[in-house]
KEKE-3310 file (N, C-alpha, C; in steps of 0.2 Angstrom, whole numbers, plus 5000, padded with zeros to 4 digits):
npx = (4896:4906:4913:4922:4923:4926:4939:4941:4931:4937:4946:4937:4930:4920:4903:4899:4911:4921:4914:4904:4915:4921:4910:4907:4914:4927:4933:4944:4937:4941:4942:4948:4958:4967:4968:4976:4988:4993:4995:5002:5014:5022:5024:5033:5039:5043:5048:5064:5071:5058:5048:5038:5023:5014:5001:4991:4981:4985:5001:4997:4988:4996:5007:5011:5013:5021:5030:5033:5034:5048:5058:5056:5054:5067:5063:5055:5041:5034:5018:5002:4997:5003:5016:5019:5021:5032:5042:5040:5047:5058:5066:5056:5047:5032:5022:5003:5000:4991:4997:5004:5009:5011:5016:5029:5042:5040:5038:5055:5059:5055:5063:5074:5075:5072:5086:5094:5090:5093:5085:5078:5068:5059:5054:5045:5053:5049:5033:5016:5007:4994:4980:4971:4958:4949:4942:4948:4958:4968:4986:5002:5018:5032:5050:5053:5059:5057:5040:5029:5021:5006:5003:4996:5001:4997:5000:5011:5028:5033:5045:5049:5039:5045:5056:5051:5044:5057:5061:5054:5055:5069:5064:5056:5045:5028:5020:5004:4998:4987:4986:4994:4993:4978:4968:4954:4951:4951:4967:4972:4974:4985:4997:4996:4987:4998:5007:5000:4996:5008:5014:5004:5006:5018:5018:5008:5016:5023:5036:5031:5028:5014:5004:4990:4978:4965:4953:4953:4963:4960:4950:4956:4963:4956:4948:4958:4959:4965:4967:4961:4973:4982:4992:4987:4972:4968:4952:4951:4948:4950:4954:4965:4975:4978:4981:4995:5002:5006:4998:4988:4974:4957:4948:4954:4961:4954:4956:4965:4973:4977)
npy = (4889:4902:4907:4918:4924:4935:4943:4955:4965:4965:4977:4984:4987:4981:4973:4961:4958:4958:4957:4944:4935:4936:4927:4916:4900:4905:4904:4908:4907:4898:4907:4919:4913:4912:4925:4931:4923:4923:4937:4940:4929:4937:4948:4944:4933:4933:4927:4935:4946:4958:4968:4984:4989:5006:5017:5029:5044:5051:5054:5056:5045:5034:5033:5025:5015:5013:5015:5005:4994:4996:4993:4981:4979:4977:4985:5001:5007:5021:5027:5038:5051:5055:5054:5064:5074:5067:5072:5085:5085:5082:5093:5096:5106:5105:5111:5114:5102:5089:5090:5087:5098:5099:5088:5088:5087:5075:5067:5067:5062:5048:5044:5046:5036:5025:5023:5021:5009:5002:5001:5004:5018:5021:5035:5044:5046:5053:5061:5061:5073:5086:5100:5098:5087:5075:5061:5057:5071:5082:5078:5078:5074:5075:5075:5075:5085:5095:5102:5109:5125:5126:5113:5097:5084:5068:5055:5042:5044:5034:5030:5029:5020:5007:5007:5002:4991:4983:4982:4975:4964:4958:4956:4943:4943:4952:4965:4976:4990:5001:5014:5019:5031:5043:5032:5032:5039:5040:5044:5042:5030:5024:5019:5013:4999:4995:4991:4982:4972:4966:4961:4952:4943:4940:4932:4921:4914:4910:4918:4926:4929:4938:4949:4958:4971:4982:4994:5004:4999:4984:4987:4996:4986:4977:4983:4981:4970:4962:4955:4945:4936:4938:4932:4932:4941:4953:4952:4963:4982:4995:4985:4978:4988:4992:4980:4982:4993:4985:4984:4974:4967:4969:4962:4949:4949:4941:4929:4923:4908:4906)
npz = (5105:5101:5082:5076:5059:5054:5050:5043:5052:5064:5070:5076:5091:5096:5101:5095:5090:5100:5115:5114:5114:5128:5131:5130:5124:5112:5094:5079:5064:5047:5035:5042:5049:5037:5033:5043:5042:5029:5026:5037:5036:5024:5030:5042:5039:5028:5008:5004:4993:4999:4992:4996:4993:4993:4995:4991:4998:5010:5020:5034:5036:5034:5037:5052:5046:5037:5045:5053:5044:5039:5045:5040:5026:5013:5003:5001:4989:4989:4985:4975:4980:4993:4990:4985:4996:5001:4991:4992:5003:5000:4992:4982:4970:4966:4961:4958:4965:4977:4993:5010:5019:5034:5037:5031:5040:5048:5035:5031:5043:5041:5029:5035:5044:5036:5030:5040:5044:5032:5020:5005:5000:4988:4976:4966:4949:4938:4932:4929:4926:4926:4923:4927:4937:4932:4922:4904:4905:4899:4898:4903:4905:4915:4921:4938:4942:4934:4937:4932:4939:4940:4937:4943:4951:4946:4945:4944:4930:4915:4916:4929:4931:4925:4934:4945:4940:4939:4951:4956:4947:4954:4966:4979:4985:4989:4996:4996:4998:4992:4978:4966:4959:4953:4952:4951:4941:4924:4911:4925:4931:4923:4929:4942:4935:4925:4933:4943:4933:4927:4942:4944:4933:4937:4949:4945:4937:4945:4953:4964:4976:4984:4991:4993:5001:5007:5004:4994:4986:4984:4975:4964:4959:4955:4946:4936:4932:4940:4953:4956:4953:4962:4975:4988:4992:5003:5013:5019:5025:5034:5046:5039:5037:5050:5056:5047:5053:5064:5075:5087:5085:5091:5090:5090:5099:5112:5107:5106:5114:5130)
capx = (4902:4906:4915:4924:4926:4929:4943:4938:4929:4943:4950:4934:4929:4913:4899:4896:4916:4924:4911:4903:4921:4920:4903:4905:4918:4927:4938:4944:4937:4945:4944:4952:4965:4968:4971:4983:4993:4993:4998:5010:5018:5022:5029:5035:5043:5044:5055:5068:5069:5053:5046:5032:5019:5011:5002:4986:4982:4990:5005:4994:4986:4999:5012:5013:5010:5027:5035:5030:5036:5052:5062:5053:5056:5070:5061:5045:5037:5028:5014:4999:4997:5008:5023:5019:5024:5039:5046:5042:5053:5066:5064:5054:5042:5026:5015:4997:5000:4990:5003:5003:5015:5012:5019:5036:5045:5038:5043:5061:5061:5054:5069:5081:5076:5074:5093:5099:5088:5096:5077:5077:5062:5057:5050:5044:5058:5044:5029:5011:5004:4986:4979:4962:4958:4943:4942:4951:4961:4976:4991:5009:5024:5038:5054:5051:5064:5051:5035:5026:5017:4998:5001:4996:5005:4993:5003:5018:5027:5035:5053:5045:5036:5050:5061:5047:5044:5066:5061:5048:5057:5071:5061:5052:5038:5027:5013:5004:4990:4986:4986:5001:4993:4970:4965:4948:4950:4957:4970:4979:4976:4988:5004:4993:4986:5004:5011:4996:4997:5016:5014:4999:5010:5023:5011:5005:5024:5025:5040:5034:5022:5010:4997:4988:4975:4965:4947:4954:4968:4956:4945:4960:4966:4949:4949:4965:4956:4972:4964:4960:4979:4988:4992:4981:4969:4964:4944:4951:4951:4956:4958:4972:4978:4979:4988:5000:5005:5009:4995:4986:4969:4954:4944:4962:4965:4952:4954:4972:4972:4983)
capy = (4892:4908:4907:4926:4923:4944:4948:4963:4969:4964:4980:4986:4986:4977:4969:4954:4954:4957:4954:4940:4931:4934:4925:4908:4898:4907:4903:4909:4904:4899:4914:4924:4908:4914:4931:4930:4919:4926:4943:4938:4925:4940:4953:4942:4926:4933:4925:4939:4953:4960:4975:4985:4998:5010:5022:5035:5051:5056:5052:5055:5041:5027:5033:5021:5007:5015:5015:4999:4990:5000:4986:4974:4976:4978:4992:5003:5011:5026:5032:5040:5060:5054:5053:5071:5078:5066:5074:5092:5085:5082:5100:5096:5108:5101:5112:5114:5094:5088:5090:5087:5101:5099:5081:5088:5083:5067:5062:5068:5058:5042:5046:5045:5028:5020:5024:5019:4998:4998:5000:5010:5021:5024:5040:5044:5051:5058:5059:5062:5079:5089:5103:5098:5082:5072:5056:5061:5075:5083:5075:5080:5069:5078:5074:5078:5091:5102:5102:5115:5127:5127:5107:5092:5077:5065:5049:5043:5043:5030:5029:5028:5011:5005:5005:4999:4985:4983:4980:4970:4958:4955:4954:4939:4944:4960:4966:4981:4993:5010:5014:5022:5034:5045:5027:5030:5045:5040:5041:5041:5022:5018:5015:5005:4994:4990:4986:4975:4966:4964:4958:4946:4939:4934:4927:4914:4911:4906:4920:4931:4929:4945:4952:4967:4972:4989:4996:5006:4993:4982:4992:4995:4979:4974:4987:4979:4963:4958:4956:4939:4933:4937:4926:4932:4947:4950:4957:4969:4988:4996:4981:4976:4994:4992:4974:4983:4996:4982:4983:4971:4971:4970:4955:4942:4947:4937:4922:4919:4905:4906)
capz = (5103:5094:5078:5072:5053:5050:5050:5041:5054:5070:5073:5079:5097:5095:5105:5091:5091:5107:5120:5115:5117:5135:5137:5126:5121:5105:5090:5075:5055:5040:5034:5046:5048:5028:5032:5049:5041:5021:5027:5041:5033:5021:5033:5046:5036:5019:5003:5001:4994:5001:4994:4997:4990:5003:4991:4997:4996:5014:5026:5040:5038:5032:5041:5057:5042:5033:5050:5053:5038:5037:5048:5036:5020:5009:5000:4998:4985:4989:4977:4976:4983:4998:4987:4982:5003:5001:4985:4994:5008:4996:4990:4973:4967:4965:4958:4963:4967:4984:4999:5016:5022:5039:5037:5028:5045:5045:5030:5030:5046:5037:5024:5038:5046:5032:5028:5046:5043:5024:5017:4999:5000:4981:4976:4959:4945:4933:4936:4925:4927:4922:4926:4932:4940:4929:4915:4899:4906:4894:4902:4900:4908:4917:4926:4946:4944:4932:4937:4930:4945:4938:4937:4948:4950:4947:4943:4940:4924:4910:4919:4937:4931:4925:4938:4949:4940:4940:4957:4958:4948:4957:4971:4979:4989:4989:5001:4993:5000:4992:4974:4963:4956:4956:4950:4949:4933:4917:4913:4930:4932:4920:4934:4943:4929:4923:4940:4946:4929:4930:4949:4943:4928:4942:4953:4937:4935:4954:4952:4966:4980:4981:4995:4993:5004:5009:4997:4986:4984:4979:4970:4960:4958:4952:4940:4931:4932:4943:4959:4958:4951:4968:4980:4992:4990:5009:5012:5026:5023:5040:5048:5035:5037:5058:5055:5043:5056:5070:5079:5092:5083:5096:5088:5090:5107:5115:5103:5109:5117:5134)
cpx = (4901:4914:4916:4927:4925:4935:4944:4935:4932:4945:4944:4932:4920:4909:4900:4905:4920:4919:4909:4910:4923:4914:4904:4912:4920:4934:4937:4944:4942:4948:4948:4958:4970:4972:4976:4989:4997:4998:5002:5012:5022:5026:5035:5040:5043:5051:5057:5070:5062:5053:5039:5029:5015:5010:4995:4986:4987:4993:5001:4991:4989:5004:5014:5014:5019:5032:5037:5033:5042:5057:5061:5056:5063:5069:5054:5045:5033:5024:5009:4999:5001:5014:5025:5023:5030:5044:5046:5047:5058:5067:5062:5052:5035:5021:5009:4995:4995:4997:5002:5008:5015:5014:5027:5040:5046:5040:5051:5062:5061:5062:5075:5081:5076:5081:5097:5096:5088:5088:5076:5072:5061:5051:5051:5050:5055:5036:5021:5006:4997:4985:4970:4961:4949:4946:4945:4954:4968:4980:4998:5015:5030:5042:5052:5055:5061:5043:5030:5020:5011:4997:4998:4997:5000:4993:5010:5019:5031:5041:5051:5044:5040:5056:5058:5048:5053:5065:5059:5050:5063:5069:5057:5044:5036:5021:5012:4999:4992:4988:4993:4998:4981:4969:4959:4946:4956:4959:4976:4979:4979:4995:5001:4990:4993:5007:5007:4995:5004:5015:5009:5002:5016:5022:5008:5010:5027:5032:5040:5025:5016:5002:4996:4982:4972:4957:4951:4960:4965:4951:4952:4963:4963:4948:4952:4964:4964:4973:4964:4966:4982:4987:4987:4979:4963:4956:4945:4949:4954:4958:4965:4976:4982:4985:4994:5005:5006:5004:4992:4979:4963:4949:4950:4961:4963:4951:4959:4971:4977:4986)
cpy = (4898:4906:4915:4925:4930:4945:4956:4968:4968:4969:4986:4983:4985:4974:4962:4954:4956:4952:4947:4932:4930:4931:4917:4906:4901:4906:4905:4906:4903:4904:4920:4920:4912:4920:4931:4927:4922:4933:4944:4936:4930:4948:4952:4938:4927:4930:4932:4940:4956:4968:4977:4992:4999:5016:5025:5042:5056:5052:5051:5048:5035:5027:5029:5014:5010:5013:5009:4993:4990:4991:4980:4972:4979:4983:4994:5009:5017:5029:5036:5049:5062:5055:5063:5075:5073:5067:5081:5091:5084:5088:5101:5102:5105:5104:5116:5105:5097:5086:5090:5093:5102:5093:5082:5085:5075:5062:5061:5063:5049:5039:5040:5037:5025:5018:5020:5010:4998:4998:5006:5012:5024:5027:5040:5048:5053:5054:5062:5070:5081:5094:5105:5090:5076:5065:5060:5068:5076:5082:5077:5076:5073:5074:5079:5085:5098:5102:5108:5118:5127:5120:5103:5087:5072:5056:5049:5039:5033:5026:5028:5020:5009:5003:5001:4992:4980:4979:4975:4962:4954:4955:4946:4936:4952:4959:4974:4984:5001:5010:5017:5030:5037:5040:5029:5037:5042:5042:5040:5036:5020:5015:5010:5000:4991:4987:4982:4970:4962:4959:4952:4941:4934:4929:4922:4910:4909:4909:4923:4929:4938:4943:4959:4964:4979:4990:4997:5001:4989:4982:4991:4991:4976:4977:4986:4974:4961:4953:4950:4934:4933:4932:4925:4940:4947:4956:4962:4976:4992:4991:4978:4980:4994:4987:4978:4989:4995:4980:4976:4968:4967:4962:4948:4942:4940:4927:4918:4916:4905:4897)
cpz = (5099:5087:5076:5064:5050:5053:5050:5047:5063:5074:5075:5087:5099:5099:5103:5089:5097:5114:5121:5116:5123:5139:5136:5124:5114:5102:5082:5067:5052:5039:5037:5048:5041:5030:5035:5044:5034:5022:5035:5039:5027:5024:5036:5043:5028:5015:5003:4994:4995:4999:4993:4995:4992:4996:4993:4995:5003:5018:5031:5041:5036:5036:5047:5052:5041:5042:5051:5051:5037:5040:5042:5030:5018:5004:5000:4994:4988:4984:4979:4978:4988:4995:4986:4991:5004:4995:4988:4999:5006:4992:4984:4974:4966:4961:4962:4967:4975:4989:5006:5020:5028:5043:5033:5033:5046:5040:5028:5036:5046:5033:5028:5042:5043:5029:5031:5045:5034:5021:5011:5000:4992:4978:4967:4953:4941:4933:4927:4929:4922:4925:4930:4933:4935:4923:4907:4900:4903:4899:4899:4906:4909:4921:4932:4946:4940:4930:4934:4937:4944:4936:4944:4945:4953:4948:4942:4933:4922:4915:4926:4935:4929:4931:4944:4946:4940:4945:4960:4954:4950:4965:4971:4982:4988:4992:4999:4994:4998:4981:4970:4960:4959:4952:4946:4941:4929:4914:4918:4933:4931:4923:4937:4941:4929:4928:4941:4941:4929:4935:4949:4937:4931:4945:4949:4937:4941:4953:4960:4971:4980:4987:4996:5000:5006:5001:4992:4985:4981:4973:4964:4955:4954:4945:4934:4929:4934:4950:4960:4957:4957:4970:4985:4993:4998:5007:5015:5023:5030:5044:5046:5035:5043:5058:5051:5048:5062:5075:5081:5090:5090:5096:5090:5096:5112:5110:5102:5115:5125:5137)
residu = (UNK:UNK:UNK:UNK:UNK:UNK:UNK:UNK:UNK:UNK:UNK:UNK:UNK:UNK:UNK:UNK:UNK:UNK:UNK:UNK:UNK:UNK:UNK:UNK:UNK:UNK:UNK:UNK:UNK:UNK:UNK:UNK:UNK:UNK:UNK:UNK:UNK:UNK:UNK:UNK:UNK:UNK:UNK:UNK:UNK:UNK:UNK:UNK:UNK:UNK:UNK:UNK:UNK:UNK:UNK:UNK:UNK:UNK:UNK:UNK:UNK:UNK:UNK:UNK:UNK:UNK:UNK:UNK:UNK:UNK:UNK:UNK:UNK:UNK:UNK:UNK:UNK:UNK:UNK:UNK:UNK:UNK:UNK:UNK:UNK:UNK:UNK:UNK:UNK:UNK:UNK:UNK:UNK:UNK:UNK:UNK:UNK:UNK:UNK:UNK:UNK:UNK:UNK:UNK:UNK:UNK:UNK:UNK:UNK:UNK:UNK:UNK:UNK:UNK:UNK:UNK:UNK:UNK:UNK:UNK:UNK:UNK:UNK:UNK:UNK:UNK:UNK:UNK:UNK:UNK:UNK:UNK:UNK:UNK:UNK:UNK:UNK:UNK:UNK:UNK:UNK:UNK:UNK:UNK:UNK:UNK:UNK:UNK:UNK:UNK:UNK:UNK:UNK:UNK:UNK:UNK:UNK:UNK:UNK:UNK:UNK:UNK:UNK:UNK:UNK:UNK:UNK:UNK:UNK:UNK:UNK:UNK:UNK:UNK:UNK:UNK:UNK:UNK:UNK:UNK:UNK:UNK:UNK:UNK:UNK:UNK:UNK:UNK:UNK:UNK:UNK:UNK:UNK:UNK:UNK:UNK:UNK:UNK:UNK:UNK:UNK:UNK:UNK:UNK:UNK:UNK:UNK:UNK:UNK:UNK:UNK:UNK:UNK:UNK:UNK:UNK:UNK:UNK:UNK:UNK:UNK:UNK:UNK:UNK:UNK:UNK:UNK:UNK:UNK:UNK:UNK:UNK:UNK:UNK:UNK:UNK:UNK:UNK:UNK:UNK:UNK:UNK:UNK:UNK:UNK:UNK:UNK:UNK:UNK:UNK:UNK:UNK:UNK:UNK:UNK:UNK:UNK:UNK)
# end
């Protein structure tokens, strides 16, 4: 018999995970029982209020995830560089911020769906700017409404995290992929440090179920020492990516039993 215990590696189209499914009897692991169910039970059958953080450097690639979830949850956070092409599509400024502007449509169109399935889309209300991108960079905290043109929007600000976390505690579930803020230079970890401690302090207090998912998600997560305090912290990175924007993933098919 075959035994498939990657998930992580499912939503490829694999010899050692597809093929050999149609030679030998096959079934799926623990561990990839863990994950199905961890982050189903979490999209699908979530405790209400459901909200979710979708954060990245670009729409292009989270975008069928954002679609995806929109029906789902009760709200999503947007963070990260991405936030920045859905502030220009609300006619911010940004600066020299990273922007998708061949994604404005797209996002205005996100906007408008979330509106019509009752889904707050929440975008940053001040944000953490610099003028160059490195560890120990001079930082100044502005309202979205004045960004300075020779900045980038690197993070968001004081009042942003706040209202986040606002959310997160009247919320009951949250499934999280993508970071808040350039994690990996400090100091634009520090939104997502305080959110994944906040989110892990729940999680202790059996307040608030809690699944991330995705590298730099857990990169990050790791980084906060919070990583291990969720509920469940899957191994995926594009695979958890694929499952979050609905897909069929290529490793499952042949392991549904008919």
């Amino acid at each position: 018999i075959y035994v498939n215990d990657a998930f992580s590696c499912s939503h490829r189209n694999h010899a050692s995970i597809v093929g050999i499914s149609k030679i030998i009897p096959s079934f799926a692991g623990i561990g990839f029982e863990n994950e199905i169910s961890n982050i189903n039970g979490a999209l699908e059958t979530p405790a209400r209020p459901l909200i979710a953080i979708v954060g990245g450097s670009k729409v292009s690639t989270k975008l069928k995830t954002i679609i995806n979830i929109i029906p789902k949850a009760d709200s999503i956070s947007i963070g990260g560089a991405m936030a920045n092409t859905f502030l220009a599509a609300n006619g911010f400024d940004i600066g020299k911020s990273l922007v998708e502007l061949e994604m404005i449509n797209e996002a205005k169109e996100i906007i408008n769906l979330a509106k019509k399935n009752n889904c707050e889309i929440i975008l940053p209300e001040d944000v953490i700017t610099a003028k160059e991108l490195n560890n120990g960079a001079i930082t100044k905290e502005f309202d979205v409404n004045n960004v300075p043109k020779e900045s980038m929007i690197l993070d968001i600000g004081r009042r942003s995290i706040n209202y986040l976390i606002n959310k997160i505690n009247k919320s009951n579930t949250i499934v999280w992929n993508g970071p808040l803020g350039a994690f990996e230079f400090e100091p634009f970890d520090y939104a997502t440090n305080e959110i994944a401690k906040h989110v892990a302090n729940l999680t202790i207090d059996m307040k608030l179920t809690s699944v991330a998912g995705g590298g730099d998600t857990v990169s990050a997560l790791q980084k906060s020492d919070s990583g291990n305090k969720f509920t469940y912290l899957s191994t995926a990175g594009g695979a958890f990516l694929e499952w979050l924007e609905g897909k069929t993933l290529p490793g499952i098919i042949p392991l549904i039993k008919k």
